[in-house]
C-alpha positions, 0 to 999 in steps of 0.5 A: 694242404694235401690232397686227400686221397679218399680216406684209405688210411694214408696223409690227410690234409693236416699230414696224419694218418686217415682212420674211420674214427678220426674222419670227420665232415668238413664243419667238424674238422674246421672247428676242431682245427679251430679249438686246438689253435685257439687253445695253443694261442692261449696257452703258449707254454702248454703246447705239449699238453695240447699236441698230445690231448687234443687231436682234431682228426682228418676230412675226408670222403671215403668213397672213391667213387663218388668222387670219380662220379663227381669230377666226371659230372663236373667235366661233362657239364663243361664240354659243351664249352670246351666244343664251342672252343674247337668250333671257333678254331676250326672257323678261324682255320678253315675261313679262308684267309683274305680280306672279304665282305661279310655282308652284301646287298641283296639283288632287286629280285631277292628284295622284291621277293622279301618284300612280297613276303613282309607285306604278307607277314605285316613286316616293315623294310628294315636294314637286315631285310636289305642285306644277306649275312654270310661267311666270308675271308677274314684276313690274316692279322685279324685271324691272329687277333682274335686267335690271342685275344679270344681264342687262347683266352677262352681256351684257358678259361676252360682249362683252369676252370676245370683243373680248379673244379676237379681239385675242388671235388677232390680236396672237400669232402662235403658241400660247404655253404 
């Protein structure tokens, strides 16, 4: 299939030339497209009859900007993960790159302190009031694991995603159910 190139009197999807009277919405030129295989299917011998009546048109949407617009909408809705993508390299990088604890216990006087506050709060002495969270070295070999296994992964992702969208955008000319 083509890309349609916004109706502006070149190929279309079916390979002819694109004119506003043969521009039709998505559901009209499938059925078309439909009726005249169908017809050829039937009538065999007939084809030259057929190719030379019956001409189902082209799709296409003939605002180029509107489908600038869409694709731009579509790319913006999909930053917000692209940037989720280079805020894990960037910790993947910038973590130093040795093998160190990410979890350590608090010291009696923080437990103390933590504690004063639950019994204030009504909160009971969990596993998480006892140990504090923070971001520590993370050794080579598992840099490289989660770089293959979830970064690049992810990044691809997004990447197709994108590239699929935008090509969906440009070759449909109206919202198909």
């Amino acid at each position: 299939m083509n890309l349609c190139n916004f109706g502006d009197g070149s190929r279309g999807p079916l390979g002819t030339e694109v004119t506003p009277e043969r521009t039709y919405s998505w559901d009209q030129w499938i059925t078309r497209v439909f009726v005249k295989d169908s017809l050829k299917a039937l009538f065999p011998h007939r084809l030259a009859e057929i190719e030379a009546a019956i001409d189902p048109g082209e799709y296409a949407l003939e605002s180029r900007w509107a489908r600038v617009i869409c694709c731009f909408i579509f790319i913006i809705a999909t930053m917000g993960e692209f940037l989720l993508t280079i805020n894990m390299g960037k910790l993947l990088y910038m973590v130093p790159t040795k093998d160190e604890s990410w979890l350590t216990a608090q010291s009696d006087e923080a437990e103390a302190t933590q504690r004063h506050e639950d019994d204030a709060d009504g909160g009971g002495d969990t596993w998480h009031d006892k140990v504090k969270i923070r971001v520590a070295g993370i050794p080579r070999l598992w840099k490289i694991f989660y770089c293959l296994f979830l970064l690049l992964p992810k990044a691809l992702l997004w990447y197709l995603c994108c590239r699929i969208g935008v090509d969906f955008l440009m070759e449909t000319s109206t919202i198909s159910d």
